[in-house]
C-alpha positions as CSV (number, residue, x, y, z in Angstrom):
1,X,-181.7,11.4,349.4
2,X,-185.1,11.4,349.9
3,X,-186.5,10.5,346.9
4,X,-185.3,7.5,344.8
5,X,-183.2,8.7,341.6
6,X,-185.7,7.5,338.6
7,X,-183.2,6.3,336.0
8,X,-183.1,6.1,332.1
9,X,-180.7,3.6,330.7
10,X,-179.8,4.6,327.3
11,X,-177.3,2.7,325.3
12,X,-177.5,0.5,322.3
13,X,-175.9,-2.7,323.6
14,X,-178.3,-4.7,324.9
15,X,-175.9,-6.9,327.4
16,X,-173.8,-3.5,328.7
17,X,-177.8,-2.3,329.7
18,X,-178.5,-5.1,331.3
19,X,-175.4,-5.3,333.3
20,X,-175.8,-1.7,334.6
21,X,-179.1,-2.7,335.9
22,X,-178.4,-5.4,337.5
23,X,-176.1,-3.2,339.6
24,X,-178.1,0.3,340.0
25,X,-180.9,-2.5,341.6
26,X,-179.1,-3.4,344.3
27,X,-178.7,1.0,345.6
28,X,-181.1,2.0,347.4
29,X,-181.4,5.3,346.0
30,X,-181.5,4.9,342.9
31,X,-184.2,3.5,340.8
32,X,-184.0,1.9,337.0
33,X,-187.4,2.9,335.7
34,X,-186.8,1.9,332.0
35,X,-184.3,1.5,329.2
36,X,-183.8,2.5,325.7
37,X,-181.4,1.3,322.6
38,X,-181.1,4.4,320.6
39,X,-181.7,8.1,321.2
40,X,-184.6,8.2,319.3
41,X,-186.2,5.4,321.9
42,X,-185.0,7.5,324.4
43,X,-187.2,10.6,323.8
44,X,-190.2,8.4,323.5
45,X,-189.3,6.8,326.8
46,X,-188.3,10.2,328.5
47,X,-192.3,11.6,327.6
48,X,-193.6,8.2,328.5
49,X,-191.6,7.9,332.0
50,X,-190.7,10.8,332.9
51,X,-187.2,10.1,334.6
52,X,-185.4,12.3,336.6
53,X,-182.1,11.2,335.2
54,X,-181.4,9.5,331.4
55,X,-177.8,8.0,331.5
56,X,-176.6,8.3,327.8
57,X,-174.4,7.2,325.2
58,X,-173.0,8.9,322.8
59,X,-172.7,5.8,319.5
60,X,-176.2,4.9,318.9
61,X,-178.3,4.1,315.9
62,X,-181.0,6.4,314.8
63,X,-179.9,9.1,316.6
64,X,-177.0,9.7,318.2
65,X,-176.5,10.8,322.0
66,X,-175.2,14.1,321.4
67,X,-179.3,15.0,319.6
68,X,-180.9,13.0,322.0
69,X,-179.1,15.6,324.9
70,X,-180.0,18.3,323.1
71,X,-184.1,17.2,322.2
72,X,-184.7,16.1,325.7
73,X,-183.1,18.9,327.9
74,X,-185.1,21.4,325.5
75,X,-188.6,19.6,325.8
76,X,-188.1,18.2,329.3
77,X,-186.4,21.1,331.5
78,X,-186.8,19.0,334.6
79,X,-184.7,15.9,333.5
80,X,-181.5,15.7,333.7
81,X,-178.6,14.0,331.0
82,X,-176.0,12.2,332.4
83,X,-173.0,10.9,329.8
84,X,-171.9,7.5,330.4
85,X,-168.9,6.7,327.4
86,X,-165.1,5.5,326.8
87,X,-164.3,8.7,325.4
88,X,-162.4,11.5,327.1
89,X,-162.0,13.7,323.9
90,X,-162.1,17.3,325.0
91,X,-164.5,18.0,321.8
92,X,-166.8,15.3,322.6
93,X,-166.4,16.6,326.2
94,X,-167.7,19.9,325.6
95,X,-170.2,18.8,322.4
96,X,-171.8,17.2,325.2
97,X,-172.1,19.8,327.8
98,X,-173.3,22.5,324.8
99,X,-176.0,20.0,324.2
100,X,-177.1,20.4,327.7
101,X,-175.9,17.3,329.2
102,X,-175.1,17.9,333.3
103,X,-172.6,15.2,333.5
104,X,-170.0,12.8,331.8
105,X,-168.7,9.5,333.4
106,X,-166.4,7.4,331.7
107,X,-167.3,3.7,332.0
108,X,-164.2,2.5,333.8
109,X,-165.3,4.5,337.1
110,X,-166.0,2.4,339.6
111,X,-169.4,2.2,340.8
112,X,-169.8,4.7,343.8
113,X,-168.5,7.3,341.5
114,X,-171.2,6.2,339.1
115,X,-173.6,6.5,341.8
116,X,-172.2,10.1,343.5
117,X,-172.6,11.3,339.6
118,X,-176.5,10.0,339.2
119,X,-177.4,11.7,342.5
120,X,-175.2,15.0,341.8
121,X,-176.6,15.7,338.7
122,X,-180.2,14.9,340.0
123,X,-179.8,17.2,342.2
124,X,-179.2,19.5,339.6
125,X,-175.7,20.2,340.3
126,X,-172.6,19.3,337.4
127,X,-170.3,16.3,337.8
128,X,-167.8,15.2,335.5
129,X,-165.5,12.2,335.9
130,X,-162.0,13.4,336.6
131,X,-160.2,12.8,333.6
132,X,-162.9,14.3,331.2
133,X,-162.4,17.2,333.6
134,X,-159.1,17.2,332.5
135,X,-159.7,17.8,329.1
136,X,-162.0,20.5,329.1
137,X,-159.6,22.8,331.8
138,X,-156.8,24.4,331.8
139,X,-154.2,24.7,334.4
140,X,-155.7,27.6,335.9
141,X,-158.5,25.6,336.2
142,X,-160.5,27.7,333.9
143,X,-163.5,26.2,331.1
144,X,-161.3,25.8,327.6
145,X,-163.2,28.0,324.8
146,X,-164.0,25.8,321.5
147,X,-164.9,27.7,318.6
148,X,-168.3,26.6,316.8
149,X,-167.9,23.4,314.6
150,X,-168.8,22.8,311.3
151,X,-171.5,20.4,312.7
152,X,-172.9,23.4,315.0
153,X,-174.2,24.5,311.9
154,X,-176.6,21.8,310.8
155,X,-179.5,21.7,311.6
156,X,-181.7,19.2,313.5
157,X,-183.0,17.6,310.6
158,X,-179.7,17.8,308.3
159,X,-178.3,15.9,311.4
160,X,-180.1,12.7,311.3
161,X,-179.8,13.2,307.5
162,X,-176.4,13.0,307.7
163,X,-176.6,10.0,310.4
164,X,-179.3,7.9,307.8
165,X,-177.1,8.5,305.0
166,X,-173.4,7.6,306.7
167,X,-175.2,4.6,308.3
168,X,-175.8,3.3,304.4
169,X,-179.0,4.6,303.5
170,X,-180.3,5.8,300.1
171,X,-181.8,8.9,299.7
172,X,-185.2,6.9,299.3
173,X,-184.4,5.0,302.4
174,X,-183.8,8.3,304.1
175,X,-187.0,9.7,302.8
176,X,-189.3,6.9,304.1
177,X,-187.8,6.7,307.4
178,X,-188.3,10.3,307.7
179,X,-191.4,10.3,305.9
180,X,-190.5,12.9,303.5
181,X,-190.5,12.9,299.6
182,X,-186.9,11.8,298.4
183,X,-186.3,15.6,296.9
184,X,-186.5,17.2,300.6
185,X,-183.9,15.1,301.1
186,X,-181.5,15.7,298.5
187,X,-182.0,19.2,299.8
188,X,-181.3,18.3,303.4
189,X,-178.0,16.6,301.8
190,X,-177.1,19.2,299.7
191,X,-177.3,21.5,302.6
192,X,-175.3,19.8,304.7
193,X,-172.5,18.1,302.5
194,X,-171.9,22.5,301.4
195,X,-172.0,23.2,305.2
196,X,-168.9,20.3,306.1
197,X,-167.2,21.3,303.3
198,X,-167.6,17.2,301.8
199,X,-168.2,16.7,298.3
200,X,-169.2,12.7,298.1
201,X,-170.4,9.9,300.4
202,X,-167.1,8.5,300.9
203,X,-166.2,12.2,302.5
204,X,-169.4,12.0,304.5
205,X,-168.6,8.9,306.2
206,X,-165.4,9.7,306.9
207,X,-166.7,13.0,308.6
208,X,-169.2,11.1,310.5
209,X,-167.1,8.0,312.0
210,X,-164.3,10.8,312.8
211,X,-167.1,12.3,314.7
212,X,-168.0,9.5,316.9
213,X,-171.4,9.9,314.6
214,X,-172.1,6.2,313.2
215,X,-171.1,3.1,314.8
216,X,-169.4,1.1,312.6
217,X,-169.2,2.5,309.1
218,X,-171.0,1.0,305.6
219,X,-168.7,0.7,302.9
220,X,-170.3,-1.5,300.8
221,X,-171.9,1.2,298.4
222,X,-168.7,3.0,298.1
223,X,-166.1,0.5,296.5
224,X,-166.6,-0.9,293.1
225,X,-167.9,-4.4,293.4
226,X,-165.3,-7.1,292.5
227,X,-164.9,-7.8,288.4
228,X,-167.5,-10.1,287.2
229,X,-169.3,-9.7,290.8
230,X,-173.4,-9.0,290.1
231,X,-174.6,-5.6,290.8
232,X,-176.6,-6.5,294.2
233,X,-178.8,-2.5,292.8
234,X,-182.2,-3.1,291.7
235,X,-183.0,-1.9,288.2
C-alpha cells in the first residue's frame, strides 16, 4: 500500500495491547497510532486520532465492543472496525457485522493473516477469519438470516444501563456515571429488564455474561451475606 494503515488498538488488557504493538511495529505498512482500554476510550481516541482502522474487542468495561462498533462506524464513516476476539459464535459473529464492523479475526491467526485483514478492511473491502466464516454460511455458501434479538431492541442508553448495572452498580452509581438523576435510571432499567423479559438482577446478569456483555460477573450484591456477617450497605 501506499499509505501506512493508521491503527487503533482497542482492548482492555493492558499486556495483550502491548504485545500486538510490539508486533504491528515491526510491518511496514501498518502503523500503531494509539490505543484504548475500553470502548468508551475508544471513541474519544477515534475523534482525537482519527485512525483509519480500530482493531476491537468485544469484553470491555464501560462499554462493550459490540456499542463501540456501532457509535464509531455511525459518527466516523471513514474508519473502519476490525474485530479481533476468541469467539467464533455465529451470533456474536453476525452482532458484530450488524453493528457495522468490516472484519473479525480470531486471535489465534497467525500474524500475516492479521496483517492481510488490517489492510483488507482498510481498503474498505470485508474479511473474516476462516472459521468465523464458517459460522455465519451455509453450505451453499450463502449469509445465515438471524432474526432480531431481544438486545436489538434496547436502546443505546438502556445498553450501557444494562452494562453499569450487571458490572455491580447501584442505580445511584449508574446515575452519577451517566450524569443523570437516579429516577431516569430506574426508567432506563425498567425499560430494559420488560424488553429481555428479566424480572431481577440476578436474571440481568445472567443475561449479560451469557451475552459476552460483562467480563467477569459481580455477585456479591446478589447472595445473602453469611449469618452474623456485617451488612457492608451504608445506612
Amino acid at each position: 500500500m501506499t499509505r501506512r494503515v493508521r491503527l487503533l488498538i482497542c482492548d482492555d488488557h493492558a499486556l495483550f495491547r502491548a504485545g500486538i504493538k510490539a508486533v504491528l511495529q515491526e510491518q511496514p505498512d501498518v502503523e500503531v497510532v494509539g490505543e484504548a482500554g475500553d470502548g468508551r476510550e475508544a471513541l474519544d481516541q477515534v475523534e482525537r486520532l482519527q485512525p483509519d482502522v480500530v482493531l476491537m474487542d468485544i469484553e470491555m468495561p464501560s462499554l462493550n465492543g459490540f456499542d463501540a462498533t456501532r457509535r464509531i462506524t455511525q459518527l466516523h464513516k471513514a474508519v473502519k472496525v476490525l474485530i479481533l476476539t476468541m469467539y467464533a459464535e455465529e451470533l456474536l459473529v453476525a452482532r458484530c457485522l450488524e453493528a457495522g464492523a468490516s472484519g473479525y479475526v480470531l486471535k489465534d491467526v497467525p500474524v500475516s493473516q492479521l496483517i492481510y485483514a488490517i489492510e483488507a478492511v482498510a481498503r474498505g473491502e470485508r474479511y473474516l477469519s476462516p472459521r468465523a466464516v464458517q459460522t455465519v454460511l451455509d453450505d451453499q455458501g450463502q449469509r445465515l438470516e438471524r432474526g432480531r434479538t431481544k438486545y436489538d431492541l434496547l436502546t443505546d442508553r438502556e445498553r450501557e444501563v444494562l452494562k453499569l448495572l450487571a458490572d455491580g452498580l447501584s442505580v445511584k452509581e449508574v446515575a452519577t456515571r451517566l450524569d443523570r438523576s437516579a429516577k431516569t435510571v430506574e426508567v432506563h432499567k425498567y425499560n430494559l429488564m420488560r424488553k429481555l423479559g428479566v424480572h431481577d438482577r440476578a436474571e440481568l446478569v445472567k443475561y449479560a455474561i451469557a451475552h459476552r456483555l460483562v467480563l467477569v460477573p459481580i455477585f456479591d450484591d446478589l447472595i445473602d451475606p453469611p449469618s452474623g456477617a456485617k451488612d457492608p450497605t451504608p445506612q
